[in-house]
ROKEVEX-38986 format. One line per 10 residues: number of its first residue (from 1); their letters; for each residue x, y, z of C-alpha. Coordinates in steps of 0.02 Angstrom, whole numbers, plus 50000, padded with zeros to 5 digits. Each point is the difference from the previous one (the first is absolute). Example, Ala and Ser with C-alpha at 12.3 -4.5 7.8 and 13.67 -1.06 7.14 Angstrom:
1> as> 50615 49775 50390 | 50069 50172 49967
end
This chain:
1> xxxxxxxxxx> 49692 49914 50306 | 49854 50034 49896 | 50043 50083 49837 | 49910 50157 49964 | 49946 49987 49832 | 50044 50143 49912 | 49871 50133 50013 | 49883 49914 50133 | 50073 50128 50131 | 49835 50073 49960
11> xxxxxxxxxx> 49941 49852 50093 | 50110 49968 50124 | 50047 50178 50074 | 49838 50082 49956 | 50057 50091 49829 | 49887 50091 49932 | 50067 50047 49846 | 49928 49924 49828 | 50078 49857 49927 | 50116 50042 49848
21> xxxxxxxxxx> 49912 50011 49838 | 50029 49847 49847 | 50046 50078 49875 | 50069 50186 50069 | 50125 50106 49927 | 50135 50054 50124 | 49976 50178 49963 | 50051 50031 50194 | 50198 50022 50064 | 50029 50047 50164
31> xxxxxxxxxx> 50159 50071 50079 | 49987 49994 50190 | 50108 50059 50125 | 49956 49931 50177 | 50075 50055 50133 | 49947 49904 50192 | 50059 50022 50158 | 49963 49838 50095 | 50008 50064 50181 | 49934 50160 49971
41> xxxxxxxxxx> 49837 49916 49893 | 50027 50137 49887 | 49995 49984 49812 | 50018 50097 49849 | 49944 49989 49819 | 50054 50081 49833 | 49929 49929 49866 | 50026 50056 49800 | 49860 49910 49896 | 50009 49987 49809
51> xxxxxxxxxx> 49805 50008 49917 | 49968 50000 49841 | 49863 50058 49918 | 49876 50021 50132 | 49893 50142 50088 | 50002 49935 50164 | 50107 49893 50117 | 49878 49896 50137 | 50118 49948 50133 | 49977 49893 50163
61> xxxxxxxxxx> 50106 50016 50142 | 49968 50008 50176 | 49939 50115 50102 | 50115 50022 50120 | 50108 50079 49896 | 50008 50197 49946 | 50017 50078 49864 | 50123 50122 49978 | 50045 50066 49819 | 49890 49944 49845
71> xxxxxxxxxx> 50096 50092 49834 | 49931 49938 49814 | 50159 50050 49886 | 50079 50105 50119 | 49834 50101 50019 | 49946 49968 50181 | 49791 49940 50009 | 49891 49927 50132 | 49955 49838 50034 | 49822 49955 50056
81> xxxxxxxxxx> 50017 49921 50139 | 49896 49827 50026 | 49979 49862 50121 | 50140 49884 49952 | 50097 50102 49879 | 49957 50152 49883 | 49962 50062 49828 | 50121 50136 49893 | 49932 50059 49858 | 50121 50013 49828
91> xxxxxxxxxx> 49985 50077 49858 | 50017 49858 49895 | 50169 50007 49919 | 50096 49846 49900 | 50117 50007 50145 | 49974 50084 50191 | 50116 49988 50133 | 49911 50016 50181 | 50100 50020 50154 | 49925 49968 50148
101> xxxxxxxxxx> 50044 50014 50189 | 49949 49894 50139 | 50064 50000 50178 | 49918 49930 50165 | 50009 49924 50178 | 49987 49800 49989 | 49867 49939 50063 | 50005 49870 50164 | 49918 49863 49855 | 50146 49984 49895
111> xxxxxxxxxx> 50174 49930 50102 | 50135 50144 50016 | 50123 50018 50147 | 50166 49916 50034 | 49973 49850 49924 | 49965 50091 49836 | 49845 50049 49894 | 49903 49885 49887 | 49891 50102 49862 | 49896 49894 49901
121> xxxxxxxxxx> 49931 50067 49832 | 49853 49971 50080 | 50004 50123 50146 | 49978 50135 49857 | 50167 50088 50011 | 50026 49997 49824 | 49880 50092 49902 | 49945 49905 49868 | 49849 50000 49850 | 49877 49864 49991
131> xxxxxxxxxx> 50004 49972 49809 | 50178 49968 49954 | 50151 49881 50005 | 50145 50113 50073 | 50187 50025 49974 | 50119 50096 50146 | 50140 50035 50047 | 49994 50000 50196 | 50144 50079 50117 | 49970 49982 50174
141> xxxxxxxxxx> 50143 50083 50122 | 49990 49957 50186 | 50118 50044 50156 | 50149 49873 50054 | 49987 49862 50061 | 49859 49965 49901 | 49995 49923 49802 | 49854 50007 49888 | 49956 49861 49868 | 49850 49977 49900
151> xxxxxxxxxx> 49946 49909 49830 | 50087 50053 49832 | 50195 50008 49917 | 50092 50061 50153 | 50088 50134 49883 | 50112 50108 50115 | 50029 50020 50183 | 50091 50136 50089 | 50059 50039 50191 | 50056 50130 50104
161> xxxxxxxxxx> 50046 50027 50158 | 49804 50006 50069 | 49900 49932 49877 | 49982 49867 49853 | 49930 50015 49838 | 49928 49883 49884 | 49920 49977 49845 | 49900 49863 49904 | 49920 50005 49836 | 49839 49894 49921
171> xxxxxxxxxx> 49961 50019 49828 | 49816 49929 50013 | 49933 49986 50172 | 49829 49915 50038 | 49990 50055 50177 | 50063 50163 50088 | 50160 49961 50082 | 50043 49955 50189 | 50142 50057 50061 | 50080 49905 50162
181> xxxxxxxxxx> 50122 50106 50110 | 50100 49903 50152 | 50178 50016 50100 | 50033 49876 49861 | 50173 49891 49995 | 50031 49977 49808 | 50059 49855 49915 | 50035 49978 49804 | 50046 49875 49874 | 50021 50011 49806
191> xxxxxxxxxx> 49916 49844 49899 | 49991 49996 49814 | 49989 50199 49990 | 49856 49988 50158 | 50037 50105 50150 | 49933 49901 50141 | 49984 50088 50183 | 49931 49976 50171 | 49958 50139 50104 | 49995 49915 50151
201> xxxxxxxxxx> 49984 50060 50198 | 50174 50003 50085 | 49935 49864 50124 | 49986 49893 49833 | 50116 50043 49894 | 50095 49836 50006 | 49856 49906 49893 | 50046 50123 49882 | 50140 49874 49905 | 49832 49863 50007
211> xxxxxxxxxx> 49897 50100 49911 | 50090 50065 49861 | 50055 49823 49955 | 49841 49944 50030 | 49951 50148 49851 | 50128 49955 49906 | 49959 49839 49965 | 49796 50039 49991 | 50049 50133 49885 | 50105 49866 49896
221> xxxxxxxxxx> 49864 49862 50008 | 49861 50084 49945 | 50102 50096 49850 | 50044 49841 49935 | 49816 49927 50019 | 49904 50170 49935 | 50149 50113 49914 | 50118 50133 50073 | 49956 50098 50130 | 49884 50136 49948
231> xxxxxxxxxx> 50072 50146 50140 | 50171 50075 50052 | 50007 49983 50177 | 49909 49889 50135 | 49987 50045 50172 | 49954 49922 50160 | 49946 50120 50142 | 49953 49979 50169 | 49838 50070 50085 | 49989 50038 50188
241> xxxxxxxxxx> 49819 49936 49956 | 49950 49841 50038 | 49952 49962 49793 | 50068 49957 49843 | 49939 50056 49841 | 50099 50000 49827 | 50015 50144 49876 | 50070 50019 49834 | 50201 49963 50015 | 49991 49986 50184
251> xxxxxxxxxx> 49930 49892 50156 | 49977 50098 50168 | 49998 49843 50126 | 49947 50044 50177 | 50190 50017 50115 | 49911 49848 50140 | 50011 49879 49833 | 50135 50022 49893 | 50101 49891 50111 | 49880 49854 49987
261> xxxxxxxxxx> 50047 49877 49903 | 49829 49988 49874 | 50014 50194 49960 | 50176 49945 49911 | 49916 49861 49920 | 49823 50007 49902 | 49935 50166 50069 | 50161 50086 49924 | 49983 49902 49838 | 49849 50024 49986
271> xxxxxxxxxx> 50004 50200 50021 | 50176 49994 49848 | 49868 49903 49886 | 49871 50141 49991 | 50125 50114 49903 | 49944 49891 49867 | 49823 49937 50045 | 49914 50161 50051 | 50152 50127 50007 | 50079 49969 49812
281> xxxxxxxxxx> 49832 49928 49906 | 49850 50099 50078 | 49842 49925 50076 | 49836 50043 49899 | 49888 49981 50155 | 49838 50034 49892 | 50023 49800 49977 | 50079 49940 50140 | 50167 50003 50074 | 50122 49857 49945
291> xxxxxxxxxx> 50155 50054 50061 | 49975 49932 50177 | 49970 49823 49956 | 50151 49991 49848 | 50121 50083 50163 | 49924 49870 50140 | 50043 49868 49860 | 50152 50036 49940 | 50085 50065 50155 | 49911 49945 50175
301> xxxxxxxxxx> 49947 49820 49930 | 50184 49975 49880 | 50121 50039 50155 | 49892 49874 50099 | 50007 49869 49833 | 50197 50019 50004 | 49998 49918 50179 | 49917 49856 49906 | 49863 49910 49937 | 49905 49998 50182
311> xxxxxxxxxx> 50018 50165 50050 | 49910 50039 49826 | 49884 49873 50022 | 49971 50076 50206 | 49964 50162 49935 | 49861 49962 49858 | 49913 49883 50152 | 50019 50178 50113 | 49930 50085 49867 | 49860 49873 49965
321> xxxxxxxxxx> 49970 49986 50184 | 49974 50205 49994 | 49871 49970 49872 | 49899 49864 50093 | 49998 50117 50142 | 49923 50150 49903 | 49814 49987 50018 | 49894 50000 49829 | 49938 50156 50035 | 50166 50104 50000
331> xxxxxxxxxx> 50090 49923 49850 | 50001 50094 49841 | 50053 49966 49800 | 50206 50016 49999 | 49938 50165 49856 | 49917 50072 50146 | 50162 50021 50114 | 50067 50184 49985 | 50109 50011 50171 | 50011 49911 50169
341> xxxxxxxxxx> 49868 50073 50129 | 49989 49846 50118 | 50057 49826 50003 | 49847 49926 49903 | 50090 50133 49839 | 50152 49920 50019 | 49930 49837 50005 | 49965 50021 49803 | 50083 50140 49941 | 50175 49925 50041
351> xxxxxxxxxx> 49986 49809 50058 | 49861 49950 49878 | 50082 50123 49854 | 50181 49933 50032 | 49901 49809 49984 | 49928 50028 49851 | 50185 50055 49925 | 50084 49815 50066 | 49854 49931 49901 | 50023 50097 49873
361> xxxxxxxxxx> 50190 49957 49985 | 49922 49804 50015 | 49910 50044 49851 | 50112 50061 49883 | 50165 49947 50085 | 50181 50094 50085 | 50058 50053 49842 | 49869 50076 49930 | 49936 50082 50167 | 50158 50093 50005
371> xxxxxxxxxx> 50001 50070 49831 | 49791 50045 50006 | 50075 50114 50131 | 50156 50076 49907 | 49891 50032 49855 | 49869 50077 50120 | 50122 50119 50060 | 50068 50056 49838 | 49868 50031 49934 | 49902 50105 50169
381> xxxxxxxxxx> 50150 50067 50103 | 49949 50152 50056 | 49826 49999 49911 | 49831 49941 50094 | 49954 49812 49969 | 49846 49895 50064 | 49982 49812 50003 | 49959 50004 49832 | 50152 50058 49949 | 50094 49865 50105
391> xxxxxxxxxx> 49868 49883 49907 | 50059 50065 49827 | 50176 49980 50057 | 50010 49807 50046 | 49883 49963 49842 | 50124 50090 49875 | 50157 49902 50090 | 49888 49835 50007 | 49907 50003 49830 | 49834 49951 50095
401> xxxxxxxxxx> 49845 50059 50040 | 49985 50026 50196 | 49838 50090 50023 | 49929 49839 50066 | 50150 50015 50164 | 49981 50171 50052 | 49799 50001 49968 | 49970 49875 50133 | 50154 50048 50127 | 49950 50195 49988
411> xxxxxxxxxx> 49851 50019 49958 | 49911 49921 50140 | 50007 49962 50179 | 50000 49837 50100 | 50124 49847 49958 | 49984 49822 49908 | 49959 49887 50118 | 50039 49806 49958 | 49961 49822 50079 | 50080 49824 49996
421> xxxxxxxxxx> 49828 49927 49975 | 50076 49814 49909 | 50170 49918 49990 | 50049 49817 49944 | 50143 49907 49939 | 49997 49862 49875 | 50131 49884 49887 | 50024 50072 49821 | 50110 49960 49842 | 50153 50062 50086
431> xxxxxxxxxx> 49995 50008 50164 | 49859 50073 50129 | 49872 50141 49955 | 49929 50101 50130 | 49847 50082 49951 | 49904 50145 50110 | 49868 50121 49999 | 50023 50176 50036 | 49848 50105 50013 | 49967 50193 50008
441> xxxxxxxxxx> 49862 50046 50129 | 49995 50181 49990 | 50024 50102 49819 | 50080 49915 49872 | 50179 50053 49975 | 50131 49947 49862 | 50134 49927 50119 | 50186 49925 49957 | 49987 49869 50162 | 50166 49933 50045
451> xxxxxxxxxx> 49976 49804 50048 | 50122 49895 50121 | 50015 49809 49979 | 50100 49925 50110 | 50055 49820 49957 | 50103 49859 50103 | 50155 50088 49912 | 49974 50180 49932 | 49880 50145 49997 | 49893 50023 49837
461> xxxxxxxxxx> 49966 50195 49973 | 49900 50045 49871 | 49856 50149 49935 | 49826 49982 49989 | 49882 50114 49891 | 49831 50021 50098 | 49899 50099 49905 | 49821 49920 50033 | 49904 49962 50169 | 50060 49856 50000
471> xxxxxxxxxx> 50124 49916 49916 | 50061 49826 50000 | 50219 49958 49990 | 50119 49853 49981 | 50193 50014 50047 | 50081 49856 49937 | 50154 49920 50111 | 50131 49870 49983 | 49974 49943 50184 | 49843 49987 50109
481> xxxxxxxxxx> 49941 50165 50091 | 49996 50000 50174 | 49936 50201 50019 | 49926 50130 49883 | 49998 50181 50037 | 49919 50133 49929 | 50085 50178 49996 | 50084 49950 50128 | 50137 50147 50003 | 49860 50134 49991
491> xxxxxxxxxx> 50057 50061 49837 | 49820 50035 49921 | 49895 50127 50106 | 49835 49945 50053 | 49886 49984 50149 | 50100 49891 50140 | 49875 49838 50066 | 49967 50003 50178 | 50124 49858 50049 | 50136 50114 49899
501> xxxxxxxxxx> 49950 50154 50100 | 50022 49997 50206 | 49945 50150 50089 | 50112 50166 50006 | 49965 50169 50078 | 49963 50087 49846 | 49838 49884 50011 | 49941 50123 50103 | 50107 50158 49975 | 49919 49995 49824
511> xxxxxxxxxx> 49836 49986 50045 | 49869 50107 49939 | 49914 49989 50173 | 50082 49992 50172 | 49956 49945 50164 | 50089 50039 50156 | 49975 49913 50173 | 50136 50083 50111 | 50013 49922 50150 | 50075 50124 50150
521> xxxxxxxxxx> 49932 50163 50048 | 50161 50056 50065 | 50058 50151 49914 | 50143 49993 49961 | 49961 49815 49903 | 49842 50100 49917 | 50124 50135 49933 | 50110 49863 49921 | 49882 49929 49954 | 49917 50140 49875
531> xxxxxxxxxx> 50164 50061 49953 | 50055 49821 49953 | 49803 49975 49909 | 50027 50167 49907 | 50157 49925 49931 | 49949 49830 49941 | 49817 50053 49951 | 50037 50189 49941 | 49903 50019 49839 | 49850 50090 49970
541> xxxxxxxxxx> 49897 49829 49925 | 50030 49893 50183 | 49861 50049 50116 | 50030 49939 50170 | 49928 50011 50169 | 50079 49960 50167 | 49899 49901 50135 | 50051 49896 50153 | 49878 49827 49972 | 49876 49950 49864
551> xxxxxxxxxx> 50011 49864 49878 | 50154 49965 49846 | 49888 50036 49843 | 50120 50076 49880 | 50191 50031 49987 | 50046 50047 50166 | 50140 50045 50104 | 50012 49959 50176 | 50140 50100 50121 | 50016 49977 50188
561> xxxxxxxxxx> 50132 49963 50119 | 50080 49829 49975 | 49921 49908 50135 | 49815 50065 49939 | 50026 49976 49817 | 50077 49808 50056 | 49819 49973 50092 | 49898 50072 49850 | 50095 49884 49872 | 49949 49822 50107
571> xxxxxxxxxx> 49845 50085 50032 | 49956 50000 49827 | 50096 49869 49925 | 50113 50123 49894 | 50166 49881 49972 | 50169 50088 49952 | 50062 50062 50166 | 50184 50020 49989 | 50092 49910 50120 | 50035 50086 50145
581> xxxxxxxxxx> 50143 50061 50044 | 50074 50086 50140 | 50110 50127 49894 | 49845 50050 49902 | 49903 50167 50053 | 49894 49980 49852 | 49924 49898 49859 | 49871 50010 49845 | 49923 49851 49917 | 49876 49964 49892
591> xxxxxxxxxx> 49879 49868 49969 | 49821 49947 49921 | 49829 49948 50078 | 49903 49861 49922 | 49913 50108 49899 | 50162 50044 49948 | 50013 50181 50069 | 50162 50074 50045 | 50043 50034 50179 | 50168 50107 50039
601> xxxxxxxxxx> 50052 49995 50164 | 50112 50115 50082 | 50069 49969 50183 | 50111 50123 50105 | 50078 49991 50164 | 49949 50192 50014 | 49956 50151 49929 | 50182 50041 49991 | 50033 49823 49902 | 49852 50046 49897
611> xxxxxxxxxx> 50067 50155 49928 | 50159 49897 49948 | 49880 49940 49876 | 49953 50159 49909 | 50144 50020 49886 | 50047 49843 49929 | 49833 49868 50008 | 49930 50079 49868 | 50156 49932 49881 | 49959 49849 50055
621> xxxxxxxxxx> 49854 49956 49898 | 50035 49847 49907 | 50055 49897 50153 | 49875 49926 50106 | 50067 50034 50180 | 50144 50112 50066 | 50064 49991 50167 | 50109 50130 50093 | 50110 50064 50131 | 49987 50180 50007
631> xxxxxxxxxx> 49982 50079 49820 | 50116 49863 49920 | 49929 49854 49920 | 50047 49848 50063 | 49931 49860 49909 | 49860 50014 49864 | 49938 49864 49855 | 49841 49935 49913 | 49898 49845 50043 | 50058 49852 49927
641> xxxxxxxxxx> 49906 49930 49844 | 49958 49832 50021 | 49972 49930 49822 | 49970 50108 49827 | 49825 49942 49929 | 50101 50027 49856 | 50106 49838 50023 | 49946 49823 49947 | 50098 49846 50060 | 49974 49867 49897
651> xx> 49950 49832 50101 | 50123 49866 50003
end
């Protein structure tokens, strides 16, 4: 589940609204009663707004909405009506109180019937100004069975015999708020003065007891990491919608995955830890956006580090893998990131960010990691901060000067990339001294390089400073050394060597340019296949075109029926085929030409099998083949790696 950081539904759902000023006052309040019928699509607004000290109020809200009573002060006035909202003119008082009346028909793009109603802030059902923070007080009263729940302190709930009544409070909100309405099964617990609930589907409702112990104990981990807990309530909704996006004291999680397994693990983690980063100290986007990163870090990459030192270690090679995949042409400074558009975003803006945090922790070390980021939050919660300010915090805790770190880790894009290039081994005063060369062929980087010496009886770890292009070391041991490795746990970030690297499908799913040969002209293989295409090559910077022969001279991705595609692979020489396997109705490999060019193939018994494939490949872009049987995975994995050109055994 991909976090929505906090005000990028102006990306993700089309908002149009401005982005929150800096530095504004909160001179708006707004009490809002909202009253929705989900069946009926029928919806009604009252809204009391507090201005001061203004002569007009500019408000956006959508269009499908009416407007029914305007009143300034109890005096009633018109609004002039615009596309996307309206203007009422004021006379300018210290204090104004504007009720306004809204009512409509839902429209068929936002989801209402029996499964509920889902109204984003940014479908433009709450009117809101462009210039200002906002504070409310929002009361939204719906027909049994249904319950409403949206961001805030959940501050009093009522019910009757036909309909229930809720209401939730925000002092300072940075977005307008979404309210979620469902035939919802509810489920509390108290925790340390925290009112956790799900608001789950009936069909569902037995994960509930997983998921609030699964809050409780995010809620607990992070408090003790960070400091308390900076909201009242957290909530976890589901969403007839196939998505999963995360809001200030809640996580609406699409009803097909809450039951999986990984939606209980980092994707919910990962959602409680942005009611700190993003949610509890606020995003300055004007220099980037941090928060991503700090939350991949500390809650997608630390639950995968308390499984142990190789599932850390697996992760920073998947991430490092994801980098050597992303052509040169598509990466970007980790400064430049503001919000995930496309997997080339995330790429930096959370794998690369959350690196650059372990090496940070390297740096300085676990102690005073952890309290850089308690004195980071005490001193921002619920202010804006930039990287600077996380810079500021970790040199006040550390006493050192740090510009050098973030300077070449933000500032620029690209990666370190180092060579083996000499390695020897001689007799000294106390034992056996293995000296090496380490050489930086790209820019020059300052780089804490962890070194591996493995002797007839122990390992030898120790740190190497290379600072220079090249730089010349000695690692003294009591007993000869049989191997040297360099980085060999992938803890510094840098630009993988080709022996480290073996092909995966985001060779090609991230490249900037696209072939496809598609090998059937059946159609119900050709609708697959451009419904399967529009999925793993969807963004507006991959140009493709789709022919039937012609030569491999770029990325390219070749689909046909399994027999066909099994013919074009020994036809060209392309190595990789899976196995077959009778149970198998389809498969996707990947593999390079000479020239080193990645080739994805993608075989299907038919256009039926083919379609299986839409929905779940494109998850599957680290590995470098994925067989199936029907739309379930059945085996997957990455070519081996022979030897790391990092590694030096020392002769005998």
């Amino acid at each position: 589940m991909q976090g929505v950081i906090r005000v990028t539904f102006a990306v993700v759902c089309g908002l149009t609204f401005a982005l929150p000023s800096i530095a504004a006052d909160r001179t708006i309040h707004y009490n809002v009663n909202l009253d929705v019928d989900p069946d009926a699509r029928a919806i009604e607004i009252e809204n009391r707004i507090t201005v001061n000290g203004t002569d007009r109020l500019i408000l956006r809200f959508a269009d499908w909405l009416d407007v029914d009573r305007v009143t300034v002060d109890g005096t009633s006035v018109e609004l002039d009506r615009q596309s996307g909202g309206g203007v009422i003119s004021l006379p300018g008082r210290d204090r104004q109180i504007v009720f306004l009346t809204l009512s409509g028909d839902i429209p068929e793009t936002i989801p209402a019937g029996p499964d509920g109603a889902t109204l984003f802030g940014s479908s433009g059902w709450f009117p809101i100004t462009q210039a200002e923070d906002l504070s409310y007080e929002l009361q939204v009263t719906v027909p049994r069975p249904y319950r409403a729940v949206s961001s805030g302190r959940l501050s009093e709930e009522t019910e009757t015999a036909s309909s229930t009544s809720v209401t939730f409070i925000s002092d300072m909100a940075l977005e307008p708020p979404s309210v979620f309405i469902g035939p919802y099964a509810l489920a509390e617990r108290v925790s340390s003065d925290v009112r956790l609930r799900t608001y789950f589907h009936k069909d569902i409702q037995d994960f509930s007891d997983q998921y609030l112990q699964k809050s409780e104990a995010y809620l607990n981990r992070f408090s003790s990491e960070i400091g308390p807990y900076p909201y009242q309530d957290f909530h976890v909704v589901s969403s007839p919608l196939p998505v999963g996006y995360g809001f200030v004291n809640l996580a609406y999680v699409g009803r097909m995955i809450v039951p999986l397994p990984f939606m209980q693990g980092r994707s919910l983690a990962h959602e409680v830890l942005h009611n700190w980063w993003g949610n509890g100290v606020f995003v300055d986007y004007r220099e980037g956006n941090w928060a991503e990163g700090l939350t991949t870090y500390m809650a997608d990459y630390a639950l995968e580090a308390d499984k142990g030192p190789e599932a850390a270690r697996q992760m920073r090679l998947d991430w490092l893998r994801d980098f050597a995949a992303l052509p040169p042409e598509r990466d970007m400074p980790v400064k430049a990131f503001r919000s995930k558009r496309h997997d080339a975003s995330q790429i930096v803006g959370y794998n690369k960010a959350a690196f650059v945090f372990h090496m940070l922790k390297g740096e300085i070390g676990d102690e005073k990691f952890t309290e850089s980021l308690k004195h980071f939050w005490a001193e921002h919660k619920f202010s804006y901060a930039d990287w600077s300010d996380l810079r500021h915090a970790f040199e006040t805790v550390t006493g050192r000067d740090l510009g050098w770190f973030f300077e070449q880790w933000l500032e620029s894009k690209g990666a370190p990339e180092i060579q083996l290039s000499m390695a020897d081994v001689h007799r000294g005063s106390n034992g056996y001294v293995s000296e090496f060369t380490i050489r930086q062929t790209g820019s020059v980087y300052s780089l804490n390089i962890p070194i591996v010496i493995q002797t007839r009886d122990r390992l030898v770890s120790e740190h190497v400073r290379l600072s220079e292009r090249e730089q010349t070391f000695r690692i003294q041991s009591e007993t000869k050394p049989l191997r040297l490795n360099v980085d060999p746990s992938f803890d510094v970030f840098r630009r993988l060597l080709p022996g480290e690297s073996p092909a995966i499908l985001r060779d090609v799913t991230l490249a900037p340019a696209v072939d496809v040969l598609l090998l059937s002209e059946q159609s119900p293989f050709v609708d697959a296949s451009q419904r399967l295409l529009a999925r793993l090559l969807g963004d507006d910077t991959v140009t493709t075109h789709i022919s039937r022969n012609g030569q491999i001279e770029k990325a390219t991705v070749v689909l046909g029926p399994s027999e066909v595609i099994e013919e074009f692979a020994t036809a060209n020489g392309l190595e990789g085929l899976p196995q077959n396997d009778t149970g198998n109705t389809a498969a996707a490999w990947v593999t390079r030409l000479e020239d080193d060019l990645p080739v994805m193939l993608i075989s299907a018994r038919d256009g039926d099998a083919l379609s299986a494939l839409v929905r779940s490949l494109p998850h599957y872009g680290r590995q470098s083949y994925v067989t199936y049987a029907g739309n379930k995975a059945i085996e997957r994995g990455i070519w081996p790696v022979e030897s790391s050109p990092l590694e030096f055994v020392f002769p005998d």
